[in-house]
C-alpha positions, 0 to 999 in steps of 0.5 A: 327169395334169398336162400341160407348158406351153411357156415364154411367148414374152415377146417375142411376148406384148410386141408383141400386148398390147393396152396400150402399151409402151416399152422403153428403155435406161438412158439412155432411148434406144428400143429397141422399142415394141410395136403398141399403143404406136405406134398410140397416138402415130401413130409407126412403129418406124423413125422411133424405135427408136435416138432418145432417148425426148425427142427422139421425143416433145418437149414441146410448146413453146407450153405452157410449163406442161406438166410431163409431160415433167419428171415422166416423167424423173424417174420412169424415172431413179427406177425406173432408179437405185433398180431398183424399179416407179415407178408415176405420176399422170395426165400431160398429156403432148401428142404431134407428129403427122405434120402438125405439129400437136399432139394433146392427151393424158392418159397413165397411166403406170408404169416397170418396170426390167429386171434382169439376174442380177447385179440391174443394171438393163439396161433400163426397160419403159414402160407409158402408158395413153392415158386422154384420153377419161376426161379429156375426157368428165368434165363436173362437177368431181367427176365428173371427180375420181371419175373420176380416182379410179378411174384411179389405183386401177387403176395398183396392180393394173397396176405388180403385174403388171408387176413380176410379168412382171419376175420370170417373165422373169427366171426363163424358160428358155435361150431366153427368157433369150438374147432377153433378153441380146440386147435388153440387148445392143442397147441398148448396141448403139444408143449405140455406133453412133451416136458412130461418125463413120467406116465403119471405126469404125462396122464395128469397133463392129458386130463388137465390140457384135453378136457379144457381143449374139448370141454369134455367132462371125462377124458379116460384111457385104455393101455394094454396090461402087458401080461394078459393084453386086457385094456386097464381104464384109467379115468380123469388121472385114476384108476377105475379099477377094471380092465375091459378084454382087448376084443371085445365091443367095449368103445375103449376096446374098439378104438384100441384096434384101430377104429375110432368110436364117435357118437354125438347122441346115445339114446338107450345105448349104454354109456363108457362111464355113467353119465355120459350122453355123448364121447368119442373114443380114438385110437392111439397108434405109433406106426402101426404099433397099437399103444391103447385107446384115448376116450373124451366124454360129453354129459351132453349130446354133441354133434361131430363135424369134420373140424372136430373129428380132425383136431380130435384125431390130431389130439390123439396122435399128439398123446400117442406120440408122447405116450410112446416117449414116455414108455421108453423112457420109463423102461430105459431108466429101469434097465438102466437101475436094474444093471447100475444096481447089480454093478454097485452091489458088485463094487460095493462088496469089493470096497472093504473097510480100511485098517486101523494101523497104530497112530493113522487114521484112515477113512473111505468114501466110495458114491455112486453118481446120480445118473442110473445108467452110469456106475463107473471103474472107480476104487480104492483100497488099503491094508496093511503091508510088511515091514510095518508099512500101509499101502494106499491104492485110488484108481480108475478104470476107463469106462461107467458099465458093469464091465468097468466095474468087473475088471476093477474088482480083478484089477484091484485083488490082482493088485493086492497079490503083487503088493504082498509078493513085490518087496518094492517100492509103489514103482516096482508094483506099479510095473509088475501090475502092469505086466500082469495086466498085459499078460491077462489079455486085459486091455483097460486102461487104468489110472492109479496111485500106489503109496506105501506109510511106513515110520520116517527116518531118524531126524523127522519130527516125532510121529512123524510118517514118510509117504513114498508113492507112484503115478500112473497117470492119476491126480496128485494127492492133496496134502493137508498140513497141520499149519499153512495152506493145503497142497497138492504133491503135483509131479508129473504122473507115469502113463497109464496102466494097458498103455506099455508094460515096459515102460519105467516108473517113478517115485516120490518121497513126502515127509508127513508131520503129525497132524497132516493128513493126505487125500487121494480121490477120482476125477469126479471130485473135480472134473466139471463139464464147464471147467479144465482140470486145473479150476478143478484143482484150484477147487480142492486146495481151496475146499480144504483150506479149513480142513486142518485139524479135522478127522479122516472122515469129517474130511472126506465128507466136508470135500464130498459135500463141497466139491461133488453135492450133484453127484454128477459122477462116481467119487472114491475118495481115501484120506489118511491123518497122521494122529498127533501125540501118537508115536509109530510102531517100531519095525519088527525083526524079520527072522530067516525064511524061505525066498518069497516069504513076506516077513518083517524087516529088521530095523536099522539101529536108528529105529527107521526102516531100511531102505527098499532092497534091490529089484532082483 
């Protein structure tokens, strides 16, 4: 009398076989490993499941004549477009250990897809026998070459099997066809959950994915509120609007301290949420970091075997995984708002607004980048200065932090003092800002241009100013003439400020007709990741080639939008149009006073400014 065997439990059958396997979605992320699988690399479940299979197991770097990684993609990217067994050679293939160091290994192995009953592939089955010993006990050549021989032989019989244990899970009963559908389902699960950036978008994907993995007609979870500890329920994406205490019996609660709940059949017992007849309540852990409970509900009993319970448990250690990620991630980025909002609003007061000198027109720009962790030393500045001359400051301080940001802000009011106690030209400024700076104790460095527009001398055109400036290894300024093609008045800059205060500094003299207007800017109006500063300037000649004519704020904003419209890093940006029609300011007398006093200078009979005097 014949006798009915129970169906095979494949899931169980995976985890205890003695040869290693590896299963892996589509695009060779790790869904499981088996016992055997993780003993032979020295791994654990938690540290690969949801990792791309190459970033688990990379190449070893210091032998680039390794292949084995190569050969293997090639192979499971056959095995998975052509949906066919691929069986493999021998490969060296070394693997990391836990201490840094790399172990030598030969593998035999062989790529099995799984199909679903439409004949897709759905996953890849991976079997890599550890044959090291046979390759490193081989002495002689040839008894290494037999040796090898009979290794290979043995891969037909074994892909046979395989592709036979393919076929019987295709054809196995209801049960064994629902853990199918659910690893299937996990897998896809896996690459969804870790593109989410946000824990609404991460909840919304876990409803979405886990109810389709389970046919599960609820999928609920309990995060600790982090002032009471209590567990808030949040059911199918929404709010329920309750908490459940953290020790009590509740399943979400019981889960949340490390048990899982699983009932097939509840009877008279009560529910998690009305209408449920069945569910399974699972812990989500980090380590041994609780971050809450996950439950899937059933309207309907269900019974749980071994299978289930396994893939269910890896679900929930996928969500815990990528729960955690998220949680960082939110927390990284409102540190990083809290401090970039308390460093722009440290800037922003230093910014002022610019004068209004008779005949110029001056317009600022200061824009933070996107990125919340980045607020940078970036600043600008410009007031009016004695013998009737404006001073134009753009600079830089080296780094994108709160401290960046302080020490512009002393950079710049210790800047404005020696501009007004330094009767010199931008150079001589520049020199005694960067003693100061040594003598501060201050060790930034710093990129600046100092100009000074005061009237030009006598046989310039009407209206016309005379820009004298310095460099201390910033980016030219950009001159828009009102006629011909914008310019950048490129000379070679001076070093940078905190590099050596002794070092001499150098001035330059333009002529601006009216009608002109000069651009001073940082290098986040520029500078690209992808490009050399010099496409960049090519970039800002060519974006101010219509910009003629323009007003000092049309200017600024027509070059923000055109040259910086991701925000990819903090712009100061200062222009300055000379007004045409508008004849500057005489220079006022400078009547007798005590040595140091900022007075006005006497003009020459001309009517042009005299010359810089003397540094004493």
């Amino acid at each position: 009398m014949e006798q009915d065997l129970p169906a095979p439990d494949w899931a169980r059958v995976f985890d205890v076989a003695p040869a290693p396997f590896l299963l892996l979605t589509p695009d060779l992320v790790i869904v499981h490993a088996n016992r055997a699988r993780l003993e032979a690399t020295a791994t654990t479940l938690e540290a690969t499941v949801g990792r791309h299979l190459f970033d688990v197991f990379p190449m070893r770097p210091d032998d680039p004549s390794a292949d084995g990684l190569r050969n293997l993609e090639a192979s499971l990217e056959l095995a998975r477009d052509t949906g066919r067994p691929v069986t493999m050679a021998i490969q060296k293939y070394d693997i990391p250990l836990r201490d840094g160091t790399w172990a030598e290994r030969y593998w035999s192995p062989v790529n099995v897809p799984v199909l679903d009953d439409a004949g897709r592939v759905v996953l890849l089955l991976h079997r890599s026998d550890d044959i090291t010993d046979y390759v490193q006990l081989r002495g002689e050549a040839d008894r290494g070459q037999r040796r090898a021989a009979e290794v290979e032989a043995d891969l037909l019989s074994r892909t046979r099997e395989l592709a036979e244990a393919n076929a019987e899970l295709r054809a196995l009963g209801e049960r064994q066809r629902r853990t199918a559908r659910a690893l299937a389902g996990l897998a896809a699960t896996v690459s969804a959950l870790a593109s989410a950036e946000t824990r609404a978008e991460l909840v919304a994907r876990l409803v979405e994915r886990g109810r389709a993995a389970f046919r599960a007609d609820s999928l609920a979870l309990a995060l600790p509120e982090p002032r009471t500890g209590d567990l808030v329920l949040t059911e199918d994406g929404a709010a329920v609007g309750r908490s459940v205490p953290a020790d009590g019996q509740h399943p979400a609660a019981v889960a949340a301290r490390g048990r899982a709940v699983l009932v097939g059949d509840a009877g008279a017992q009560p529910p998690p949420a009305p209408g449920l007849a069945a569910w399974a309540a699972l812990p989500l852990r980090t380590g041994s970091r609780s971050l809450g409970s996950l439950t899937l509900g059933w309207s309907a009993p269900r019974s749980f075997g071994e299978g289930d319970v396994g893939v269910l448990e890896a679900f929930a250690a996928q969500a815990a995984q990528a729960l955690d990620r998220v949680t960082r991630l939110e927390e990284e980025r409102r540190r990083a708002s809290a401090t970039r909002s308390l460093a722009e609003s440290l800037q922003r007061s230093m910014l002022t607004e610019p004068p209004r000198p008779p005949g110029l027109q001056i317009a600022v720009r200061y824009r933070p980048a996107a990125r919340e962790a980045e607020v940078g030393g970036d600043w600008y500045d410009a007031f009016a200065s004695s013998r009737g001359r404006t001073t134009l400051v753009i600079g830089d301080v080296t780094g994108h932090d709160r401290m960046a940001a302080a020490v512009m802000g002393q950079l710049r009011n210790v800047l404005r003092g020696v501009a007004h106690a330094v009767e010199g030209p931008p150079s001589q400024v520049l020199g005694v800002l960067d003693g100061a700076l040594a003598a501060m104790g201050m060790t930034t460095l710093v990129t600046a241009v100092l100009a000074t527009v005061a009237p030009a001398p006598e046989g310039s055109p009407a209206g016309a100013r005379t820009l004298t400036w310095s460099s201390a290894g910033h980016l030219p300024p950009l001159v828009v003439p009102p006629t011909g093609p914008p310019r950048l008045l490129d000379r070679r800059p001076d070093l940078l400020l905190g590099v050596d205060p002794g070092t001499p500094r150098r001035d330059a003299v333009e002529t601006l007709p009216p009608g002109t207007t000069v651009v001073l800017y940082t290098d986040g109006l520029v500078e690209r990741r992808d490009a050399d500063l010099d496409e960049g300037l090519a970039r800002l000649r060519a974006a101010a080639g219509d910009l003629a004519g323009r007003t000092a704020e049309e200017t600024c904003d027509a070059l923000l939008a055109r040259l910086a419209p991701e925000r990819a890093d903090d712009v100061a940006l200062l222009a300055l149009r000379v007004l045409p029609g508008a004849e500057p300011p005489r220079a006022e007398s400078s009547p007798a006073g005590a040595r140091g006093a900022r007075v006005p200078a006497v003009p020459e009979p001309n009517g042009a400014v005299p010359p810089w005097p003397s540094a004493t």
